[in-house]
C-alpha positions, -999 to 999 in steps of 0.1 A, spaced: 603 -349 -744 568 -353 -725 590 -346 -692 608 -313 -706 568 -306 -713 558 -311 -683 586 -295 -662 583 -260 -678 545 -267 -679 542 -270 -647 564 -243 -641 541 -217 -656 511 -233 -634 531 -225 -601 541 -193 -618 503 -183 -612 493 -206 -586 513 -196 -556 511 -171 -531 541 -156 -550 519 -144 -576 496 -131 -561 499 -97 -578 494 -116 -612 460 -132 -597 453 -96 -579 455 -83 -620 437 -112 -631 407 -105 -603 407 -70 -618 406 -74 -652 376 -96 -654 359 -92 -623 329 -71 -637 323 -100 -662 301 -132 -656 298 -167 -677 278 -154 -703 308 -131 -709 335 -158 -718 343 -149 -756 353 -110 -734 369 -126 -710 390 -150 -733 401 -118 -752 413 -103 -721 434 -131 -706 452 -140 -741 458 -108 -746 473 -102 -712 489 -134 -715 506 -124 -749 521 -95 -737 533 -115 -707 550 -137 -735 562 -108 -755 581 -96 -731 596 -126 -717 608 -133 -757 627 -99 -754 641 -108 -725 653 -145 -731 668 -135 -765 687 -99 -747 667 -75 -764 656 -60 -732 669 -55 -697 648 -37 -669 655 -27 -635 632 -54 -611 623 -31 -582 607 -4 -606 593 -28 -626 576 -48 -597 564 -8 -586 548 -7 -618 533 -41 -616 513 -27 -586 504 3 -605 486 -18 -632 467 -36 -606 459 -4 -591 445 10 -625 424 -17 -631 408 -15 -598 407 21 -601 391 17 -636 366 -11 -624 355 16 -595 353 43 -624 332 21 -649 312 -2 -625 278 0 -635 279 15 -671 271 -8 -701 303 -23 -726 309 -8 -756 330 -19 -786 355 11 -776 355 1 -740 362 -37 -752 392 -20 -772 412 -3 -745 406 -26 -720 426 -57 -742 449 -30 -754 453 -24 -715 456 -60 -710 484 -63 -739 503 -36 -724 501 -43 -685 512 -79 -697 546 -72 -711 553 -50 -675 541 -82 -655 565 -105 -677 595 -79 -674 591 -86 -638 595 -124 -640 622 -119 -670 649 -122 -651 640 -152 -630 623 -171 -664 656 -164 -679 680 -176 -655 658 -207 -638 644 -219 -671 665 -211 -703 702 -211 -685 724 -234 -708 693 -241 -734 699 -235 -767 671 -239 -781 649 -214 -759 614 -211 -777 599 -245 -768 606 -240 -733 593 -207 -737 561 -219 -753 554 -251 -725 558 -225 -699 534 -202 -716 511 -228 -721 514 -235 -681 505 -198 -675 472 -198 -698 459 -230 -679 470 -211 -646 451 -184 -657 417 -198 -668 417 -224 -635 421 -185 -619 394 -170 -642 368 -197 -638 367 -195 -596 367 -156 -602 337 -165 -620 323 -188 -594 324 -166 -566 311 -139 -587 280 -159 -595 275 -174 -559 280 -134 -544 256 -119 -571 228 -150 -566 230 -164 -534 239 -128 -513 220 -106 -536 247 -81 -547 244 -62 -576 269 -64 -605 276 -28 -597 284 -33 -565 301 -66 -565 328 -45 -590 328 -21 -566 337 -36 -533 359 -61 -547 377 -34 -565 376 -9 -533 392 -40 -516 421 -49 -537 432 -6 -535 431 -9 -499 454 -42 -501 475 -20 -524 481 17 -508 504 5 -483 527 -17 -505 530 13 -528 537 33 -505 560 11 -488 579 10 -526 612 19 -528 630 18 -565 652 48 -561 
Protein backbone atom coordinates (compact mmCIF):
# COMPACT_ATOMS: atom_id res chain seq x y z
CA UNK A 1 0.00 0.00 0.00
CA UNK A 2 2.75 2.72 1.24
CA UNK A 3 4.65 1.66 -2.15
CA UNK A 4 1.52 2.17 -4.57
CA UNK A 5 1.60 5.74 -2.44
CA UNK A 6 4.74 6.42 -3.10
CA UNK A 7 5.00 5.36 -6.79
CA UNK A 8 2.10 7.67 -8.05
CA UNK A 9 3.35 10.17 -5.39
CA UNK A 10 6.35 10.54 -6.70
CA UNK A 11 4.96 10.49 -9.96
CA UNK A 12 3.18 13.77 -9.56
CA UNK A 13 6.53 15.40 -8.02
CA UNK A 14 8.46 14.51 -11.39
CA UNK A 15 5.27 15.64 -13.12
CA UNK A 16 6.34 19.23 -11.94
CA UNK A 17 9.89 18.83 -11.19
CA UNK A 18 11.42 18.17 -14.52
CA UNK A 19 12.47 20.08 -17.34
CA UNK A 20 9.37 18.49 -19.05
CA UNK A 21 7.24 20.69 -17.19
CA UNK A 22 8.51 23.47 -17.55
CA UNK A 23 5.38 25.12 -19.01
CA UNK A 24 3.55 24.11 -15.71
CA UNK A 25 6.43 25.85 -13.59
CA UNK A 26 6.55 28.79 -16.39
CA UNK A 27 2.39 29.05 -15.27
CA UNK A 28 3.21 28.64 -11.78
CA UNK A 29 6.08 31.68 -12.00
CA UNK A 30 3.25 33.71 -13.46
CA UNK A 31 0.55 33.18 -11.43
CA UNK A 32 2.22 34.16 -8.17
CA UNK A 33 5.13 36.06 -9.11
CA UNK A 34 3.68 39.53 -8.06
CA UNK A 35 3.08 37.97 -4.50
CA UNK A 36 5.61 37.84 -1.55
CA UNK A 37 5.53 35.71 1.89
CA UNK A 38 3.23 37.87 3.60
CA UNK A 39 0.89 36.86 0.72
CA UNK A 40 0.68 33.00 1.40
CA UNK A 41 -3.19 32.67 2.37
CA UNK A 42 -3.37 34.47 -1.84
CA UNK A 43 -1.00 32.41 -2.91
CA UNK A 44 -2.46 29.08 -1.37
CA UNK A 45 -5.82 30.03 -3.05
CA UNK A 46 -4.20 30.26 -6.34
CA UNK A 47 -2.22 27.08 -6.48
CA UNK A 48 -5.27 24.80 -5.12
CA UNK A 49 -7.29 26.28 -7.26
CA UNK A 50 -5.10 25.73 -10.26
CA UNK A 51 -4.25 22.44 -8.97
CA UNK A 52 -8.10 21.47 -8.76
CA UNK A 53 -8.72 22.19 -12.05
CA UNK A 54 -5.67 20.23 -13.04
CA UNK A 55 -7.50 17.35 -11.16
CA UNK A 56 -10.80 18.00 -12.61
CA UNK A 57 -9.84 17.44 -15.71
CA UNK A 58 -7.64 14.50 -15.34
CA UNK A 59 -11.03 12.86 -13.57
CA UNK A 60 -12.88 13.52 -16.90
CA UNK A 61 -10.32 12.12 -18.60
CA UNK A 62 -9.49 8.81 -16.62
CA UNK A 63 -13.28 7.95 -16.34
CA UNK A 64 -13.80 8.84 -20.62
CA UNK A 65 -15.83 11.75 -20.17
CA UNK A 66 -13.49 13.84 -22.21
CA UNK A 67 -11.09 13.44 -25.10
CA UNK A 68 -9.02 16.40 -26.53
CA UNK A 69 -6.75 16.68 -29.29
CA UNK A 70 -2.83 17.07 -27.56
CA UNK A 71 -1.23 19.41 -29.98
CA UNK A 72 -4.07 22.18 -29.54
CA UNK A 73 -4.30 21.59 -26.23
CA UNK A 74 -0.45 21.99 -25.50
CA UNK A 75 -1.04 25.45 -27.88
CA UNK A 76 -3.34 26.48 -25.47
CA UNK A 77 -1.24 25.63 -22.52
CA UNK A 78 1.20 28.25 -23.86
CA UNK A 79 -1.57 30.71 -24.31
CA UNK A 80 -2.47 30.55 -20.57
CA UNK A 81 1.15 31.19 -19.67
CA UNK A 82 1.13 33.87 -22.06
CA UNK A 83 -2.03 35.56 -20.44
CA UNK A 84 -0.74 35.52 -17.17
CA UNK A 85 2.38 37.13 -18.09
CA UNK A 86 0.56 39.44 -20.26
CA UNK A 87 -1.82 40.15 -17.26
CA UNK A 88 1.18 40.49 -14.64
CA UNK A 89 2.66 43.26 -17.25
CA UNK A 90 -1.00 44.80 -17.44
CA UNK A 91 -1.58 44.94 -13.49
CA UNK A 92 2.02 45.28 -12.14
CA UNK A 93 2.06 47.99 -9.85
CA UNK A 94 -1.74 48.42 -8.97
CA UNK A 95 -3.07 47.47 -5.48
CA UNK A 96 -5.34 43.80 -4.99
CA UNK A 97 -8.68 44.01 -4.79
CA UNK A 98 -11.35 41.44 -3.66
CA UNK A 99 -12.50 41.39 -7.60
CA UNK A 100 -8.94 41.10 -8.77
CA UNK A 101 -8.44 38.05 -6.09
CA UNK A 102 -11.72 36.58 -7.79
CA UNK A 103 -10.75 36.32 -11.42
CA UNK A 104 -7.40 35.55 -10.94
CA UNK A 105 -8.40 31.94 -8.93
CA UNK A 106 -11.25 31.67 -11.37
CA UNK A 107 -8.32 32.10 -14.01
CA UNK A 108 -6.27 29.65 -12.08
CA UNK A 109 -9.43 26.99 -11.98
CA UNK A 110 -9.84 27.35 -15.57
CA UNK A 111 -6.21 27.34 -16.99
CA UNK A 112 -5.83 24.17 -14.70
CA UNK A 113 -8.28 21.85 -16.30
CA UNK A 114 -6.36 22.93 -20.04
CA UNK A 115 -2.92 22.05 -18.30
CA UNK A 116 -4.38 18.64 -16.99
CA UNK A 117 -6.10 17.92 -20.57
CA UNK A 118 -2.60 18.10 -21.72
CA UNK A 119 -1.15 15.46 -19.45
CA UNK A 120 -4.66 13.34 -19.73
CA UNK A 121 -3.60 11.24 -22.07
CA UNK A 122 -0.26 10.29 -20.66
CA UNK A 123 -1.79 10.09 -16.76
CA UNK A 124 -4.28 7.86 -18.31
CA UNK A 125 -2.31 5.43 -20.16
CA UNK A 126 1.13 5.43 -17.76
CA UNK A 127 -0.73 5.46 -14.48
CA UNK A 128 -4.38 4.03 -14.54
CA UNK A 129 -3.90 1.34 -17.50
CA UNK A 130 -5.32 -2.06 -16.13
CA UNK A 131 -6.39 -0.30 -12.55
CA UNK A 132 -9.69 -0.65 -11.54
CA UNK A 133 -9.90 1.21 -8.97
CA UNK A 134 -8.57 4.61 -10.49
CA UNK A 135 -9.35 7.40 -7.83
CA UNK A 136 -6.64 6.59 -5.19
CA UNK A 137 -4.09 6.60 -7.79
CA UNK A 138 -5.57 9.67 -8.96
CA UNK A 139 -5.55 11.29 -5.57
CA UNK A 140 -1.47 10.10 -4.54
CA UNK A 141 -0.61 11.66 -7.79
CA UNK A 142 -2.49 14.78 -7.03
CA UNK A 143 -1.12 14.89 -3.80
CA UNK A 144 2.56 14.59 -5.53
CA UNK A 145 1.61 17.64 -7.83
CA UNK A 146 0.52 19.97 -4.70
CA UNK A 147 3.96 19.23 -2.91
CA UNK A 148 5.64 19.84 -6.52
CA UNK A 149 3.91 22.88 -6.57
CA UNK A 150 4.53 24.50 -3.18
CA UNK A 151 8.51 23.25 -3.27
CA UNK A 152 8.07 25.51 -6.82
CA UNK A 153 6.07 28.35 -5.03
CA UNK A 154 8.39 28.73 -2.09
CA UNK A 155 11.86 29.28 -4.33
CA UNK A 156 9.57 31.67 -6.53
CA UNK A 157 9.25 33.27 -3.27
CA UNK A 158 12.90 33.17 -2.46
CA UNK A 159 14.25 34.68 -5.39
CA UNK A 160 11.55 37.17 -5.30
CA UNK A 161 12.66 38.28 -1.81
CA UNK A 162 16.47 38.10 -2.42
CA UNK A 163 15.82 40.28 -6.04
CA UNK A 164 13.47 42.89 -4.31
CA UNK A 165 16.02 43.18 -0.99
CA UNK A 166 19.33 42.47 -1.82
CA UNK A 167 19.24 44.13 -5.75
CA UNK A 168 16.83 46.78 -4.92
CA UNK A 169 14.00 46.12 -7.44
CA UNK A 170 10.73 47.29 -7.01
CA UNK A 171 7.75 44.89 -6.78
CA UNK A 172 6.60 46.68 -9.90
CA UNK A 173 9.35 46.00 -11.70
CA UNK A 174 10.34 42.66 -10.59
CA UNK A 175 6.60 41.60 -12.12
CA UNK A 176 7.48 43.30 -14.87
CA UNK A 177 10.79 41.95 -16.12
CA UNK A 178 10.13 38.62 -15.05
CA UNK A 179 6.93 38.72 -16.86
CA UNK A 180 8.52 40.57 -20.05
CA UNK A 181 10.95 37.54 -19.82
CA UNK A 182 8.77 34.60 -19.81
CA UNK A 183 6.75 36.37 -23.27
CA UNK A 184 9.96 36.52 -24.94
CA UNK A 185 10.64 32.71 -23.96
CA UNK A 186 7.15 32.21 -25.47
CA UNK A 187 6.67 34.14 -28.95
CA UNK A 188 8.68 31.86 -30.77
CA UNK A 189 7.25 28.46 -29.53
CA UNK A 190 3.85 29.92 -30.34
CA UNK A 191 4.70 30.82 -33.32
CA UNK A 192 6.53 27.75 -34.03
CA UNK A 193 2.91 25.91 -33.06
CA UNK A 194 1.35 23.89 -35.41
CA UNK A 195 -2.16 22.08 -34.41
CA UNK A 196 -3.81 22.25 -37.84
Amino acid sequence: MLDEFLLYFKLGLHHILNIEGLDHILFLVMLIIAYTFKDWKRVLWLVTAFTVGHTLSLILSIYGAVKVNGAIVEFFVLITIFLMALYNIFTAGKNSNKTKSIVLVVSALFFGIIHGLAFAKDFKSMITAGIEDKFLPLVEFTLGIEVAQIIVVVFVLIISFLFQTIFRFSKRDWVMVVSAIVIGVLIPTLIKARFW
